[in-house]
C-alpha positions as CSV (number, residue, x, y, z in Angstrom):
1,X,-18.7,-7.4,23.8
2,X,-15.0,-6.8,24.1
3,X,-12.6,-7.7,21.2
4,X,-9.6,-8.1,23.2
5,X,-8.1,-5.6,20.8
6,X,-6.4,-2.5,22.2
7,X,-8.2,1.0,22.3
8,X,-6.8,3.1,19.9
9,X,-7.7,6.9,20.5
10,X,-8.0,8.9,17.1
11,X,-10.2,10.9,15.6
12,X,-12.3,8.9,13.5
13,X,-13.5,10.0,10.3
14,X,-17.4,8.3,10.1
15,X,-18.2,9.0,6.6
16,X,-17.5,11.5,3.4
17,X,-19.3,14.0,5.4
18,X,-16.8,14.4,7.8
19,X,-13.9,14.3,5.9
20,X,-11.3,17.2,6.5
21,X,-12.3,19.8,4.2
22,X,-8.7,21.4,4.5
23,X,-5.9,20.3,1.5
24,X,-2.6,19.6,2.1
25,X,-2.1,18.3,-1.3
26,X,-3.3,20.1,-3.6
27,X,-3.0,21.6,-7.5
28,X,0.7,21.7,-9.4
29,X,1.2,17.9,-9.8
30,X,1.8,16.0,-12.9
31,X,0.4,12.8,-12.2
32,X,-1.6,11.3,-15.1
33,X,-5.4,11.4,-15.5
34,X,-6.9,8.6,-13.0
35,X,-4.2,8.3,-10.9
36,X,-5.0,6.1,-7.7
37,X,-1.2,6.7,-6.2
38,X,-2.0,10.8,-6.4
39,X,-5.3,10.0,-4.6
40,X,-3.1,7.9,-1.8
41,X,-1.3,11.4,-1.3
42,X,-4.2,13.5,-1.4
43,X,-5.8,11.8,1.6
44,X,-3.1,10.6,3.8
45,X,-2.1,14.4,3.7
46,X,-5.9,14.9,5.3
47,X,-5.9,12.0,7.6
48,X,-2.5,13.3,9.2
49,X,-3.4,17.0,8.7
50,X,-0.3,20.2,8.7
51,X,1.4,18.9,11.5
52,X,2.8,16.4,9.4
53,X,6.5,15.7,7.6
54,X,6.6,13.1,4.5
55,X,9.7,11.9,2.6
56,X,9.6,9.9,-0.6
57,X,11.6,8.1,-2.3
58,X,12.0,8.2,-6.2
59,X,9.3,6.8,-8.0
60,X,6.5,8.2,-9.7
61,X,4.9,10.3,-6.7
62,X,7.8,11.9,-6.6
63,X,8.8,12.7,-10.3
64,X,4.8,14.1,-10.7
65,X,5.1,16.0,-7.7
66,X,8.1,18.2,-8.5
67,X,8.5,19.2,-12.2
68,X,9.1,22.7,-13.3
69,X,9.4,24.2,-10.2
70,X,6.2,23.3,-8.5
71,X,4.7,21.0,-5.9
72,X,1.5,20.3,-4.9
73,X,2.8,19.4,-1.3
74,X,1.1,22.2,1.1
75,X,2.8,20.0,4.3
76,X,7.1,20.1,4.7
77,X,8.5,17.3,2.3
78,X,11.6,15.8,1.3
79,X,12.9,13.7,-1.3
80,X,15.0,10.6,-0.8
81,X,16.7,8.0,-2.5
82,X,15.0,5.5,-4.2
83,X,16.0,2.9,-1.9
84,X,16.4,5.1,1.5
85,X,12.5,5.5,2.3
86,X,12.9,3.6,5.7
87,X,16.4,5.4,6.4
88,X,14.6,9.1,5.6
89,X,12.0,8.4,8.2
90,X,13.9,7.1,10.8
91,X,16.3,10.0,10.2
92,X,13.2,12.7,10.2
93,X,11.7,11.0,13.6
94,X,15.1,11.2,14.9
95,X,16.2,15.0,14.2
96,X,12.6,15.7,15.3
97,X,13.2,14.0,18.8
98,X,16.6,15.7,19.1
99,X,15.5,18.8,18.6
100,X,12.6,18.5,21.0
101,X,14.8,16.9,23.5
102,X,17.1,19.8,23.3
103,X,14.1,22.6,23.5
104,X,14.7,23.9,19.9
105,X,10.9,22.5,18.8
106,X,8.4,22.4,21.6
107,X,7.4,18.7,22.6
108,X,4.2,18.0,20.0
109,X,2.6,15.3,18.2
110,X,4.6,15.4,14.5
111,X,3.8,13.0,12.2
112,X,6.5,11.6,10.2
113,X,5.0,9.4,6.8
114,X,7.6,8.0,4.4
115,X,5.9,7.2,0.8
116,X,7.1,4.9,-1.5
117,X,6.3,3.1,-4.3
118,X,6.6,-0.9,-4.9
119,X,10.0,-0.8,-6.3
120,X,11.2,1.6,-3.8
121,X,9.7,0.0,-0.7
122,X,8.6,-3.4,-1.6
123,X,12.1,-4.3,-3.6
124,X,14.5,-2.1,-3.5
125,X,14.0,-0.1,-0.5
126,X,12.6,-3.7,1.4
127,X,15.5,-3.6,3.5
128,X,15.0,0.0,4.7
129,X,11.2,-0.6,5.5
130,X,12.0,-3.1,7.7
131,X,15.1,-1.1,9.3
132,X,12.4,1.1,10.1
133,X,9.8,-1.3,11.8
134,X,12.8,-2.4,14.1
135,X,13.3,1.2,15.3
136,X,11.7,3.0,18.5
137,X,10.4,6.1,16.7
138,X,6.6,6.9,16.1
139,X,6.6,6.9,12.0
140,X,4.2,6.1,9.5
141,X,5.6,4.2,6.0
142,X,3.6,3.6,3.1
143,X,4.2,1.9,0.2
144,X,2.0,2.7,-2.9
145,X,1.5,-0.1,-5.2
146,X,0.6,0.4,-8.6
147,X,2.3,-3.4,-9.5
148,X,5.3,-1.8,-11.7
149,X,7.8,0.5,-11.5
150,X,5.6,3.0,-13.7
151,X,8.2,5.9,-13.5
152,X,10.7,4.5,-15.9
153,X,8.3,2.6,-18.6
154,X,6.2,0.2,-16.6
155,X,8.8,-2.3,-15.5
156,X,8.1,-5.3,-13.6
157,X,8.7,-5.4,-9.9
158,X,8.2,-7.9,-7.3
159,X,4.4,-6.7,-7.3
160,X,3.1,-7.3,-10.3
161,X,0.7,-9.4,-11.1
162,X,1.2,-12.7,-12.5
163,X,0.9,-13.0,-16.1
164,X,0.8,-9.0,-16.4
165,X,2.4,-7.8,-19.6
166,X,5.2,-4.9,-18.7
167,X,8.0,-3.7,-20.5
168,X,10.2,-6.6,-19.1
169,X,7.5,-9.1,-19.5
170,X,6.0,-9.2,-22.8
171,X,4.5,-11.8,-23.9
172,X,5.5,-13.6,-27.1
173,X,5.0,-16.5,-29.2
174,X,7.0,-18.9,-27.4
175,X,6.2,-18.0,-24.1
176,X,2.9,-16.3,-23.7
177,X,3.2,-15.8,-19.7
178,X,6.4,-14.0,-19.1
179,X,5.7,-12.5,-15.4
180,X,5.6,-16.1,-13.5
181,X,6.2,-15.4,-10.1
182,X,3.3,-14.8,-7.6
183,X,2.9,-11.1,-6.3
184,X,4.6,-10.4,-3.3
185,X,3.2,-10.7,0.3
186,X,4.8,-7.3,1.6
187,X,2.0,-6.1,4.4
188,X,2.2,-10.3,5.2
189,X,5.8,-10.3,5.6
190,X,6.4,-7.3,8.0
191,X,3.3,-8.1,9.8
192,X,4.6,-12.1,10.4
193,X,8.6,-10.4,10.3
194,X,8.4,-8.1,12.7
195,X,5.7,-9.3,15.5
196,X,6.6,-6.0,17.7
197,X,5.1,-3.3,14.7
198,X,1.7,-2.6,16.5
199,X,0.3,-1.7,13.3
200,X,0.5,-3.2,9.5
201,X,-2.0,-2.9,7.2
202,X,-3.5,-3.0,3.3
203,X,-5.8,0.1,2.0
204,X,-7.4,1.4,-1.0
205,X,-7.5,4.7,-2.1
206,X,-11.0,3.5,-4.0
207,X,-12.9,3.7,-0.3
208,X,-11.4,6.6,1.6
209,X,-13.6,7.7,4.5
210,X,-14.3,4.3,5.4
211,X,-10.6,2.9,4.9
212,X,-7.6,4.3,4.0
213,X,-8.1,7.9,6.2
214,X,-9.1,6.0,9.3
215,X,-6.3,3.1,8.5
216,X,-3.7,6.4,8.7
217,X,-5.0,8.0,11.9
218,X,-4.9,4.6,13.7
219,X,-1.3,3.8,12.4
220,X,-0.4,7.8,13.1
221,X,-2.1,7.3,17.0
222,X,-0.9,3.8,17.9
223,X,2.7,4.4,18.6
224,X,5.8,3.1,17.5
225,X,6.6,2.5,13.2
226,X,3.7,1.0,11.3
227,X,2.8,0.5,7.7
228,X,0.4,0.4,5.1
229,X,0.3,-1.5,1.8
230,X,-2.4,0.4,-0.6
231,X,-3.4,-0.9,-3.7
232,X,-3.3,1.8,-6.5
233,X,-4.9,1.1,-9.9
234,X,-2.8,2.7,-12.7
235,X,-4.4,3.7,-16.2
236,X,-0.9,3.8,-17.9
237,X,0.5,0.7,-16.7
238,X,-2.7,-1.6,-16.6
239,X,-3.8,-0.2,-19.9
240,X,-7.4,0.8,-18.9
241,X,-9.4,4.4,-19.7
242,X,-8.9,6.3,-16.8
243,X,-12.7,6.7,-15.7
244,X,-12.5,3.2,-14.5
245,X,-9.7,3.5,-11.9
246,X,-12.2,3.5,-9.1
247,X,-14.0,0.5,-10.2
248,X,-10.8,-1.4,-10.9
249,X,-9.6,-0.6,-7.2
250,X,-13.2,-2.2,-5.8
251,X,-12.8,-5.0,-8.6
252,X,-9.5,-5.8,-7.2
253,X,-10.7,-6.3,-3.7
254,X,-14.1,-8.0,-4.2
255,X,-12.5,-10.5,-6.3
256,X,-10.4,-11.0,-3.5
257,X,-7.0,-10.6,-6.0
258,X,-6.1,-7.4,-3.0
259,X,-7.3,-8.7,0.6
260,X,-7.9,-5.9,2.7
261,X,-6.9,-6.0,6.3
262,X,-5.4,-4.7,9.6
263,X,-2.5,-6.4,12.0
264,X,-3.1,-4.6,15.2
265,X,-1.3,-5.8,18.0
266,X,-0.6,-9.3,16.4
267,X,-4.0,-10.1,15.6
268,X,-5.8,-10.1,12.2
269,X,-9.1,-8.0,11.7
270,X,-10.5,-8.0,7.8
271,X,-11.7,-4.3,6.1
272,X,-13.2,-6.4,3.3
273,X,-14.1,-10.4,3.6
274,X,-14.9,-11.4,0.4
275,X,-15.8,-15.2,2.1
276,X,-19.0,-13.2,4.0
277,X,-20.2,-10.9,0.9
278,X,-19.4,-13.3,-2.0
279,X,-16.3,-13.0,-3.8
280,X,-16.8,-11.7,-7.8
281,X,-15.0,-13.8,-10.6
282,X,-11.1,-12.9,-10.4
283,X,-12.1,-12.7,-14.4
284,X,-14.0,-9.1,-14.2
285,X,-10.8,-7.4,-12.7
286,X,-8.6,-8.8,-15.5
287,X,-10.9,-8.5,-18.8
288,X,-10.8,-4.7,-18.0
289,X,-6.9,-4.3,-18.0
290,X,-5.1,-4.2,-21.5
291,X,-2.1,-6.0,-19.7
292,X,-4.0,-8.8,-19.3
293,X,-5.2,-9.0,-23.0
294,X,-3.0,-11.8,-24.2
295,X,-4.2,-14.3,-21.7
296,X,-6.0,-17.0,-22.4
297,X,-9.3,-19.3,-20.5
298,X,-6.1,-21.5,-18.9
299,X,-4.5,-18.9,-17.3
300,X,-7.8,-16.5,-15.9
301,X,-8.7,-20.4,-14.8
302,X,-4.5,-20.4,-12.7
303,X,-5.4,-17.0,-11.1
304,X,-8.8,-17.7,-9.8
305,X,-7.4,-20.8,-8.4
306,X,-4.5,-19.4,-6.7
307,X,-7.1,-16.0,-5.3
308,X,-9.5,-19.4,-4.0
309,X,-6.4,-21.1,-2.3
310,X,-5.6,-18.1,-0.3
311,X,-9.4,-17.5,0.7
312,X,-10.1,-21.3,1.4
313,X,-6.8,-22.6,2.2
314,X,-4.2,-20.2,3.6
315,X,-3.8,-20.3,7.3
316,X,-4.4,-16.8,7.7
317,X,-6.0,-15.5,4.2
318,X,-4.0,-12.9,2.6
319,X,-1.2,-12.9,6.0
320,X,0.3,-16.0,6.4
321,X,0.6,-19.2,3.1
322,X,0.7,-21.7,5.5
323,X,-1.3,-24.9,4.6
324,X,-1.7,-28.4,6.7
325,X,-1.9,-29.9,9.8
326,X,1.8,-29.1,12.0
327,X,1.1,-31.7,14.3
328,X,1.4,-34.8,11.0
329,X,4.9,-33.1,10.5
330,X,6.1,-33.9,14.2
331,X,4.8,-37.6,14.1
């Protein structure tokens, strides 16, 4: 039966099995123990394989990455300004296509990915990101979410999690709940923003073969700028042990807290619905995070009901907050 979806040739990667056995990101990194953002790296590096370009922006995948002298980037990489992610891989797709154009390179598939953080490409660098989705060049941006700015002492950013202590959020006597804002829609808002990006999308790290790799080569093969949201589960920052970064990254999405999905062509298609295999209680994700410590029944009870109104009541769960009937509003 046809899904009215466009076919989109890539080389899909069926299971753990056939993974690419070849490293482009390898040993000399700093990252800490358990670190979700350095597993991001180490598998969009094998999904797009050496003919491949990335530029980040500052943030903690790039502080890790180049300390005393070393790198653990195999693939050619720049750094950029914390805010210039988009800018860098518009500029990199454009030099590339100049150069081509003016038989310097020979005419070849290059990928160019831009990687940035959640301050860097969901805040700060917004602006850029979307720059980018406007443009006319075949790039690849994703933004790594570990809900803080974690490079500079875990501050909050637009992404964190309600009610999450950080450094500029902690709670205190007279107000317990400092982080009050809901976290931000980015993959919703470029996916609703910009209607001509064939390709926007959220991944985890926590299911790589059958997610995030594949999510990568489809962005890489469609055409055009795309992006991916992935959702990266931080020991340091959430206050957890490290051995338990994997099974926060599947708490997060079968509690439904992190949907998973793709935007291909305008239309919605869910990795992970929670509705069909039974969402788990929003409360197992947060009881195993130190930053959710001070919380109390109340406010586990305020999450769960805002993860259920997305699920049940959202026009397009996890895309698009829209609630009601338009038609009352034009009567």
């Amino acid at each position: 039966m046809s899904t009215g979806l466009p076919v989109i040739k890539y080389d899909k990667i069926k299971g753990v099995k056939n993974t690419p056995h070849e490293e482009f990101y390898t040993s000399g990194h700093r990252t800490c123990q358990g670190c979700e953002s350095a597993m991001v790296m180490r598998q969009f590096a094998k999904a797009s394989g050496p003919r491949t370009i990335a530029t980040g922006s500052t943030g903690c995948m790039y502080v890790a990455n180049t300390s005393y002298q070393t790198t653990p980037w195999i693939i050619p990489w720049m750094h950029t300004q914390l805010g210039a992610g988009g800018a860098s891989a518009v500029g990199m797709a454009a030099g590339l296509r100049a150069l081509m154009r003016k038989g310097k390179l020979p005419e070849e598939k290059i990928n160019v990915i831009n990687f940035s953080g959640d301050l860097g490409g969901g805040d700060m660098g917004l602006s850029g990101v979307s720059g980018a989705l406007q443009s006319d060049y075949d790039l690849l941006i994703i933004m790594y979410d570990n809900e803080s700015a974690a490079n500079t002492d875990i501050q909050a950013t637009g992404l964190t999690t309600y009610g999450a202590q950080t450094t500029f959020t902690p709670p205190g006597q007279k107000h317990r709940i400092m982080a009050r804002r809901w976290k931000k829609n980015v993959a919703g808002m470029l996916a609703v923003g910009h209607p001509t990006c064939r390709y926007v999308a959220t991944a985890s790290a926590t299911y790589p073969a059958l997610d995030f790799l594949n999510k990568v080569r489809k962005a890489l093969a469609i055409g055009g700028p795309t992006f991916i949201h992935t959702f990266d589960p931080c020991p340091k920052g959430w206050d957890f042990h490290p051995r338990y970064s994997h099974e926060l990254g599947e708490l997060g999405i079968k509690s439904g807290i992190f949907p998973l999905f793709e935007v291909i062509d305008g239309k919605v298609i869910y990795s992970y619905d929670p509705r069909k295999k039974g969402r788990v209680p929003v409360r197992e994700y947060l009881e195993k995070q130190g930053r959710f410590a001070h919380l109390v029944d109340e406010d586990v009870d305020y999450i769960q009901q805002m993860v259920d109104k997305m699920w049940e009541e959202w026009e397009v769960p996890g895309v698009a907050p829209f609630r009601g009937n338009l038609n009352s509003a034009q009567k």
